[in-house]
N, C-alpha and C positions, 0 to 999 in steps of 0.2 A: 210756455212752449209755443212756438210762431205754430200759425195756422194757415200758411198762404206767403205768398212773395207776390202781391200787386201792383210792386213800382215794377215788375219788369215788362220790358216790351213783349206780348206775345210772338211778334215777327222775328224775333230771338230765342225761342223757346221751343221746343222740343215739341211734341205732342203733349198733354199731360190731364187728367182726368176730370171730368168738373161732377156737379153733385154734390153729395153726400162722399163720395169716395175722395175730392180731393181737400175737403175740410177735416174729414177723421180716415185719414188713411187704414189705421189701423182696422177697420170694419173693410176692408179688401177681400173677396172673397176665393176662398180658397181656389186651386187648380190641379187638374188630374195629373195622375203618371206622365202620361203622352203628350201634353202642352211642358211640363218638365222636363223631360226628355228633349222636343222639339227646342226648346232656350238653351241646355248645356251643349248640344248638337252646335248651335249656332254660337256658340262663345270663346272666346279667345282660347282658355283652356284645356277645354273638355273634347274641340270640335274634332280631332284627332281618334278620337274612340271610338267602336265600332259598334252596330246596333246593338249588341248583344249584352258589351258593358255599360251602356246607356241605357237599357233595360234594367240592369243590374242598380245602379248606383239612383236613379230617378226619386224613387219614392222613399229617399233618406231626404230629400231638399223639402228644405219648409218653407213658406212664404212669410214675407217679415215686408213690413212699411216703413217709412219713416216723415215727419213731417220737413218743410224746407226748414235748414239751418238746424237739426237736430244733428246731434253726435252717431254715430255706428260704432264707434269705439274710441277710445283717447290713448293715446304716445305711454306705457308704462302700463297697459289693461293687459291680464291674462287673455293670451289667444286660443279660443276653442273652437272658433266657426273661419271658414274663407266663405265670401260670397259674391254672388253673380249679379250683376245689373240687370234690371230686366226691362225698367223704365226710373226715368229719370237721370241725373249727373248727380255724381260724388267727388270732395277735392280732398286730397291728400296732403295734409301740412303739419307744420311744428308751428311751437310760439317761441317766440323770441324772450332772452330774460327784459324784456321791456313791455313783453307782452301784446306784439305785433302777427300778424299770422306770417307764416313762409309757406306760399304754395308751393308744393314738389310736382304735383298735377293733378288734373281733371280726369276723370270717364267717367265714359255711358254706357250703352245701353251695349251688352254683350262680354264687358270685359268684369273681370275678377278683381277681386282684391283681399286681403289678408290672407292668401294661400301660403305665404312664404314662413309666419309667423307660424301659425298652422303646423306645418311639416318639420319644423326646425324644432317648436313645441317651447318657443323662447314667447318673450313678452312684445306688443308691439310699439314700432320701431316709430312710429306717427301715427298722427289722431286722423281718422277717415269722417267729413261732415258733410252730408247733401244739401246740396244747391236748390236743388228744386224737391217740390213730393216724388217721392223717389221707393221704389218697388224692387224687392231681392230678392234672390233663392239664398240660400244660407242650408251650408252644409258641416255639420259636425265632425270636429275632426276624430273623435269616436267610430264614426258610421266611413268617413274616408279614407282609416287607416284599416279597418275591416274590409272597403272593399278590394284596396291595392294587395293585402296580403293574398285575397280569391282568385284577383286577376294581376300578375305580375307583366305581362305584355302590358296592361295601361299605366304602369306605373312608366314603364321605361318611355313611352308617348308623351305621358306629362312630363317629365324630369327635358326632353327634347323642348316643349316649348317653354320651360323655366329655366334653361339655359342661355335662350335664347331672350330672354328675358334679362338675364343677369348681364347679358350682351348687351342692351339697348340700355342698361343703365352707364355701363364702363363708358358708351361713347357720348349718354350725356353728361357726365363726369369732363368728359376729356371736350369736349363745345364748351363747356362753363371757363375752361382753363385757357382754353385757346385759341377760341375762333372769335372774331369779336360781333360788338352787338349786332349789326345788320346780318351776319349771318345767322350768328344763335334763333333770332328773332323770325326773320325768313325759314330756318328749318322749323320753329313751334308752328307759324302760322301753315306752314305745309302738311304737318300731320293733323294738324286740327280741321285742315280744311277737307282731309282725306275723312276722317270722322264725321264731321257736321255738314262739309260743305254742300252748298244748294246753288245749281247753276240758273241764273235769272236772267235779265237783257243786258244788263250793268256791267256781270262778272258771276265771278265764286263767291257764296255771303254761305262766311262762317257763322252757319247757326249758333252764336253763344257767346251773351253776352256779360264779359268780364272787365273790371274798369282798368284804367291802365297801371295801376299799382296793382291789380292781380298778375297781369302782362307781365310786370316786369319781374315779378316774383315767380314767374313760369321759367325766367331766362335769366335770372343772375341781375336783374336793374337795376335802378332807379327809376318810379314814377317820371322826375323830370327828361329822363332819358329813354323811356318809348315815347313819349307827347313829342320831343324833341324829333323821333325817329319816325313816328305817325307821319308826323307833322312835314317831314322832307319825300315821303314818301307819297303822300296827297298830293304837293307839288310837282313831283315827276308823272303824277298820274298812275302811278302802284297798287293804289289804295284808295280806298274812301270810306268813311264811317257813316252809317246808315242805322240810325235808331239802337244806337250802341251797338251794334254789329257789324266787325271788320268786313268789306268784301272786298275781294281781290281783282282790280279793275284787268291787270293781267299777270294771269297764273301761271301761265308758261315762263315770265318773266322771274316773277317769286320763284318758282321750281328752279329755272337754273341757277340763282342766287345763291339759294339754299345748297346746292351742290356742289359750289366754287370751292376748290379745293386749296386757293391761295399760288398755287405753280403757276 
C-alpha cells in the first residue's frame, strides 16, 4: 500500500498533514458531533439542511482515512456508504479493457461522492481512488435512510441538489458530443480553477496537479491533443505551466471561451 506521494510539487498540493498522521492515516483522530456537523453544513449536499437535521444526522458519520492511491471503492463494489471529503482529492474512473484509467473527475475537499449508488441501493457505477492522503466522513446508508424517513423536508432538499447534479452530468454529456476541444478544455479549466484556483502575480494557478493524459481524460482527449492545446495556448499567453500547475495568465479570457456558445 503507497504511504506518501513525494514526486509531487507541494506548490500544487492542497494542505495535507505531516507526522505520524500523514504516514498511517488510519491513526486520525477521531471528531465530535459539532466539527461533523460544521463539514456536512459546509458540503455540497448536506449544506441545504437546517440546524436541527444536522443535529439530527451528525453523529451517524464516521471518520475513515485513506492512504494516496488507495481504492474507496471499485466499479461493481456493493454500495452501503456515500461520503464527504473533508481533506484531501479523490478521482472517479473506469479501466479500460486494455487496462488504462478513464478519469470521469476529481474532488475535494466538501464535495460527496457515492450518494447516488447509495440511494438507488444499486452497485457502483466506477471505482473512486485518492490522489492524495485524504480524510472522509462516511455515512451509512442504514443510518441515512433512517434519517430521511424522520425528516421528510430534508429529503426533498437533497433530491433538489441531486437533480441538479444529474443536470450537470446531461451537459457534460452533451460538451463531450459537441463542443470541441478548446472549449471542453476552457470549460474543465474554469470549474477547477473555481475549486483550487489561487490568485498570485502571474494569474489564477490551479492548485492540482494532473499530467496531461489525466487532462485529457477529464475532457474526451488525447494526451497529444492537450500538449498540442497547452502548447497554443502558452503562445497566445492564456496559460502557462508552473511546477505542473496550470495557471491561468488570463482568466476573464478563459471564462469567456468557456462560455462561447458557437452563434
Amino acid at each position: 500500500m503507497a504511504r506518501g506521494d513525494s514526486d509531487r510539487s507541494p506548490a500544487c498540493q492542497p494542505g495535507i498533514w505531516h507526522g505520524w498522521a500523514s504516514l498511517y492515516p488510519a491513526f486520525m483522530p477521531s471528531i465530535s458531533s459539532e466539527e461533523k456537523r460544521r463539514l456536512l453544513r459546509a458540503s455540497t449536499l448536506f449544506r441545504e439542511l437546517s440546524e436541527a437535521e444536522l443535529d439530527a444526522i451528525a453523529p451517524s458519520a464516521r471518520i475513515q482515512s485513506l492512504n494516496a492511491r488507495e481504492e474507496l471503492f471499485h466499479k461493481g463494489d456493493p454500495a452501503s456508504q456515500l461520503y464527504l471529503i473533508v481533506r484531501g482529492r479523490v478521482k472517479i474512473l473506469t479501466t479500460s479493457n486494455e487496462g488504462d484509467e478513464i478519469v470521469f473527475n476529481i474532488l475535494g475537499k466538501g464535495e460527496v461522492l457515492g450518494e447516488l449508488a447509495v440511494l438507488n441501493e444499486t452497485t457502483r457505477t466506477a471505482t473512486a481512488k485518492a490522489i492524495d492522503v485524504t480524510e472522509l466522513l462516511a455515512l451509512h446508508q442504514r443510518d441515512l435512510f433512517e434519517f430521511l424517513r424522520n425528516h421528510p423536508e430534508a429529503g426533498i432538499k437533497l433530491a433538489r441538489v441531486l437533480a441538479q447534479r444529474v443536470s450537470n452530468l446531461s451537459e457534460l454529456l452533451s460538451d463531450m458530443h459537441f463542443l470541441n476541444l478548446p472549449l471542453r478544455l476552457a470549460k474543465k479549466l474554469n470549474a477547477l480553477a473555481l475549486a483550487y484556483g489561487h490568485e498570485q502575480d502571474d494569474g489564477l494557478r490551479i492548485k492540482l496537479k494532473l499530467s496531461q493524459e489525466e487532462w485529457g481524460d477529464l475532457v474526451g482527449a488525447t494526451r497529444e491533443s492537450i500538449n498540442k492545446q497547452f502548447r497554443a495556448w502558452t503562445k497566445e499567453g492564456m496559460i502557462h505551466i508552473d511546477r505542473g500547475c496550470v495557471v491561468l495568465a488570463k482568466p476573464e479570457e478563459m471564462k469567456r471561451l468557456a462560455s462561447y456558445d458557437g452563434l
